[in-house]
C-alpha positions as CSV (number, residue, x, y, z in Angstrom):
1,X,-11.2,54.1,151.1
2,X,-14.9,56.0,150.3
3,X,-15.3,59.2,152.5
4,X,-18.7,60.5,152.8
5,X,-19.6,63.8,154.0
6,X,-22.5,65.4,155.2
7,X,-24.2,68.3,157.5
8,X,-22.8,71.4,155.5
9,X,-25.7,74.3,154.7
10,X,-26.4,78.2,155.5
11,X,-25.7,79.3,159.1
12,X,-25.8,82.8,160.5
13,X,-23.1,84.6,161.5
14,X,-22.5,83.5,165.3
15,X,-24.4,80.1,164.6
16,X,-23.0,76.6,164.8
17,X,-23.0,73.6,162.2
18,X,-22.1,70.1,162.1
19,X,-20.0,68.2,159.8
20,X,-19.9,64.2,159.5
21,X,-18.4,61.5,157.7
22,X,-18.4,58.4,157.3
23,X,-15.2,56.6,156.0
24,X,-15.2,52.8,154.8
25,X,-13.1,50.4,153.0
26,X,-9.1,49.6,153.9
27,X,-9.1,51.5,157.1
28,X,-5.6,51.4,158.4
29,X,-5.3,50.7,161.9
30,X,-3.2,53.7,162.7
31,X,-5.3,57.0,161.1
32,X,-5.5,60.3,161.0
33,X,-8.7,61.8,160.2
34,X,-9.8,65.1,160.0
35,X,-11.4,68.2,157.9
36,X,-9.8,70.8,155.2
37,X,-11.5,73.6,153.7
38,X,-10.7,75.0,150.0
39,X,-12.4,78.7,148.9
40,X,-12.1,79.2,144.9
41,X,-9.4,80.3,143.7
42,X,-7.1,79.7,147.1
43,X,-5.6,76.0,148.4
44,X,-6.7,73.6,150.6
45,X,-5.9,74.2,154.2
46,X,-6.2,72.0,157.2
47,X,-9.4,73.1,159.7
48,X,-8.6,70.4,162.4
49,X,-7.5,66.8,162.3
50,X,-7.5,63.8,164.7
51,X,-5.2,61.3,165.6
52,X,-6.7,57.8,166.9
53,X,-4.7,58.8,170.2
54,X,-7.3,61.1,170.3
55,X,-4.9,64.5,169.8
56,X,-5.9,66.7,168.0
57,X,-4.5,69.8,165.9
58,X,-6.6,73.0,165.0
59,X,-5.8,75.9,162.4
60,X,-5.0,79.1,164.6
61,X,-8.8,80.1,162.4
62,X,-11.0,78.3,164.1
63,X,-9.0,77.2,167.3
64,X,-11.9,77.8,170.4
65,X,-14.8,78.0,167.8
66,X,-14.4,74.5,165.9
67,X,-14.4,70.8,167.8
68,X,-13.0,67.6,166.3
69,X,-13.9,64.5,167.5
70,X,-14.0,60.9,166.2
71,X,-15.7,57.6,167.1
72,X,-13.8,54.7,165.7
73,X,-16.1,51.8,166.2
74,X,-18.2,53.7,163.5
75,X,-15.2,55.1,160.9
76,X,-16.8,58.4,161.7
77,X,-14.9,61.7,162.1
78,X,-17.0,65.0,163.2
79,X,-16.6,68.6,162.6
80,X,-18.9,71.0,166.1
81,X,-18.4,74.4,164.5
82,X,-19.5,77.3,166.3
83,X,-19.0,81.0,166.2
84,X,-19.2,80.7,162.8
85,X,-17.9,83.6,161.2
86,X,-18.7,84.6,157.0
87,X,-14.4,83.8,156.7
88,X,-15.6,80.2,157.6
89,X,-17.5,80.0,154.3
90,X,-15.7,77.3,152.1
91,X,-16.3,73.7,150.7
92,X,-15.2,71.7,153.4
93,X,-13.5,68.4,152.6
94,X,-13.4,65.1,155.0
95,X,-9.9,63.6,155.1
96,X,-8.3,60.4,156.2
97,X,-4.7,59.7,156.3
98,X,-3.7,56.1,156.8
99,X,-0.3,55.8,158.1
100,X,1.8,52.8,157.3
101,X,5.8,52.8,156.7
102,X,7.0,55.5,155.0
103,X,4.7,57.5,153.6
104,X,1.1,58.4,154.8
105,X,-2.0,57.7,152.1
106,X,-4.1,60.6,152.1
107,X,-7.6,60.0,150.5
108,X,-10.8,62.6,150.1
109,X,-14.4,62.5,150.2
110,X,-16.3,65.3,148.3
111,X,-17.1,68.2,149.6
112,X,-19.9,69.7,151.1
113,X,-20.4,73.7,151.2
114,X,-20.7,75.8,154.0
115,X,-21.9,79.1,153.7
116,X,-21.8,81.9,156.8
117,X,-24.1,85.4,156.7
118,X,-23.7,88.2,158.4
């Protein structure tokens, strides 16, 4: 599975970006996709991620500021941020999850940098 990610960049504070990507490759049918963000020197966390159901789970962060959404016909996941506050700045990493058995696959694309100013 290849993840590519794109739309990160400078925002002001209070300003909205747009994150895509584009997944290809063995697709499970059942997925989760969805977006993490990592600043230097601090883990990974989870922003928001998308089951095909079309639920959805947000970090208490950017719950009400950041929208996931997904469109499966294209193996495209999406990542509406707005409100964007200068905490938001990170390296934001596209994620898919295929789900089979046991254990889930997880698999990365790289990531693309978003940086808020105040």
């Amino acid at each position: 599975v290849q993840l590519q990610a794109s739309g990160g960049g400078l925002a002001q504070a209070g300003g909205s970006l747009r994150l895509s990507c584009a997944a290809s490759g063995n697709i499970f049918p059942l997925n989760v996709m969805g977006w993490y963000r990592q600043i230097p020197g601090k883990e990974r966390d989870m922003v928001a991620i998308s089951s095909k159901n079309g639920s959805a789970n947000y970090s208490d962060a950017v719950k009400g500021r950041f929208t996931i959404s997904r469109d499966d016909a294209k193996n495209m996941v999406y990542l509406q941020m707005d409100s964007l506050k200068p905490e938001d700045t990170a390296v934001y990493y596209c994620n898919l999850e295929n789900l089979g058995g046991i254990w889930g696959i997880h698999y990365w694309g790289k990531g693309t940098l978003v940086t808020v100013f105040s």
